[in-house]
Each structure stands twice: as structure tokens, then as C-alpha cells.
C-alpha positions in Angstrom: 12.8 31.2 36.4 16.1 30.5 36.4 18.8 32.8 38.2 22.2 33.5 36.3 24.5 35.5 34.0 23.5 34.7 30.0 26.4 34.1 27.6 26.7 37.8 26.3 27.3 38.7 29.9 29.8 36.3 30.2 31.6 37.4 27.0 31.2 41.2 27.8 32.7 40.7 31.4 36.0 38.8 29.8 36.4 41.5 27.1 36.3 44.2 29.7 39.1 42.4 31.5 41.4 41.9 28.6 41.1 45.5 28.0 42.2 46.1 31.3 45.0 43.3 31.0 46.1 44.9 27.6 46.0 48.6 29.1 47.9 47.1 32.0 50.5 44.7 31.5 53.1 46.9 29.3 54.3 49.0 32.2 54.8 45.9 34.1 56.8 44.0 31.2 60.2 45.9 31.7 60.4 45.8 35.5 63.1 43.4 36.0 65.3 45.3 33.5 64.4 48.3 35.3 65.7 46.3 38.4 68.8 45.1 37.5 69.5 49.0 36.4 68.5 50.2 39.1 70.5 47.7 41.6 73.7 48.1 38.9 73.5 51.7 39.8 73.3 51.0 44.1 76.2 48.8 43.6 78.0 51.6 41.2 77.3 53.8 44.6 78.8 51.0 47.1 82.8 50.9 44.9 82.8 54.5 44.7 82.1 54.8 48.0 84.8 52.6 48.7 87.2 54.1 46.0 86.6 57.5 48.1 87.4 55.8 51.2 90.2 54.3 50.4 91.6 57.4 48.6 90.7 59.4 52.0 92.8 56.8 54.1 96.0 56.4 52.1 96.1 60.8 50.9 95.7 61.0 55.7 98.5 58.7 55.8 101.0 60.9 53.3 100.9 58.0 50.2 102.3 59.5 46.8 99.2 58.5 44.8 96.4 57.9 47.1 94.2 56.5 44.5 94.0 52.5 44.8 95.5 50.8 41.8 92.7 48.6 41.8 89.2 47.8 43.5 89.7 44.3 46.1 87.4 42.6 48.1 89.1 44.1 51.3 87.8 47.3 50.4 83.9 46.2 51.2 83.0 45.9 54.6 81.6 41.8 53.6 84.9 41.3 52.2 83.1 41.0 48.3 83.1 43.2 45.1 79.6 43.8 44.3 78.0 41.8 41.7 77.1 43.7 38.5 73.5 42.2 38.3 73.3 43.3 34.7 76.0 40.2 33.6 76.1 38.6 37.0 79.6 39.2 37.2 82.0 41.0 39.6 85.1 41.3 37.2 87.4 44.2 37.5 89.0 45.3 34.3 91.4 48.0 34.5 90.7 51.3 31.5 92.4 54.0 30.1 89.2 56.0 29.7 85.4 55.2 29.2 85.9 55.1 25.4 87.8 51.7 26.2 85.1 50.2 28.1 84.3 46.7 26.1 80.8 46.6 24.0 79.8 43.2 25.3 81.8 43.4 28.3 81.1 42.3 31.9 81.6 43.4 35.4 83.4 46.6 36.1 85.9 48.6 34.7 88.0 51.3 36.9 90.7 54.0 35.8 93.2 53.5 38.1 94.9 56.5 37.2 91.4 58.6 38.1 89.3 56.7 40.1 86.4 56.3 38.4 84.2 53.1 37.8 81.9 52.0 35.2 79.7 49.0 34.2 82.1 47.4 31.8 79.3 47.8 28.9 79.0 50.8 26.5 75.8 50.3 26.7 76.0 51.9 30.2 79.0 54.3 30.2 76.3 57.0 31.3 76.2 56.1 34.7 
């Protein structure tokens, strides 16, 4: 007698594993966008944080307007803006207001007149 798995066994144990696969593999297909969000919104954290600290440094030494008129490499403590891993790009572009954030855009955009920083996307004006 020989020992062994038939064909139907065979077939039933690769069915069972495509079901698996197929039950599986959608919450794994958006991870790397879910990344690159995630990692736009650290790096959001990081020029704000700088914004704030060089606002705090020029408003202690008596400056008129203490909000920087734009964000520089000097303000990081590597000496580089952060990369905007959604575009790959650390370009600053200096707005008005969120409604003139670019819809294809890339990089950053700051209002120099607030402070405040965006991914230069609309797609992303909500964080």
C-alpha cells in the first residue's frame, strides 16, 4: 500500500489557502500608502516643531514679527527640510491660505504671515 496525499487532497488543501490568501491580502495592499501618510504626517510634526521654535527664539529676543518668513534648512537640527515622502520632494512654496495650496502640487506650502504648514496637495489640506 502506498503512503500519500490523493489529488482531491491536494486540490482541497490549495483551495483552502487561496481563501486564506483572498481573505488576507486586501488589508495588506494599501500599506505603503498608509506609510507614506503616515511618515508625511511625522515630518508635518518635525517643521512645525521648528516653526514654533523659531517663533519662540526671535518673539524672546524682542523681533517685530517673530514668525519666520520662510522654513530653511538651518532650522533642522541635520541642517535639511524634511522630505515630503508623498512626492519625494522638499519644496517650500509660500501661500496665502490653504485654499491656494496647488492640486498636483509638491512639497510644502507655509503661510508666512501665520505660520502654518501643509502638504502642498489639496488632496491633503486636512492635516
Amino acid at each position: 500500500m502506498k503512503k500519500g496525499f490523493t489529488l482531491i487532497e491536494l486540490v482541497m488543501v490549495i483551495v483552502i489557502l487561496g481563501i486564506l490568501a483572498a481573505m488576507v491580502l486586501p488589508r495588506f495592499v494599501d500599506l505603503q500608502g498608509q506609510a507614506k501618510v503616515s511618515a508625511s504626517k511625522g515630518a508635518l510634526g518635525a517643521i512645525r516643531s521648528a516653526i514654533a521654535v523659531t517663533y519662540a527664539a526671535s518673539a524672546a529676543s524682542g523681533e517685530a514679527n517673530p514668525i519666520p518668513s520662510t522654513i530653511v534648512a538651518t532650522m533642522f537640527q541635520d541642517g535639511k527640510i524634511p522630505t515630503e515622502p508623498l512626492t519625494n520632494s522638499s519644496a517650500i512654496t509660500i501661500v496665502a491660505s490653504a485654499e491656494d495650496i496647488g492640486a498636483t502640487g509638491s512639497g510644502w506650502a507655509y503661510d508666512s504671515v501665520n505660520g502654518k504648514v501643509w502638504i502642498n496637495n489639496q488632496s491633503y489640506t486636512s492635516f
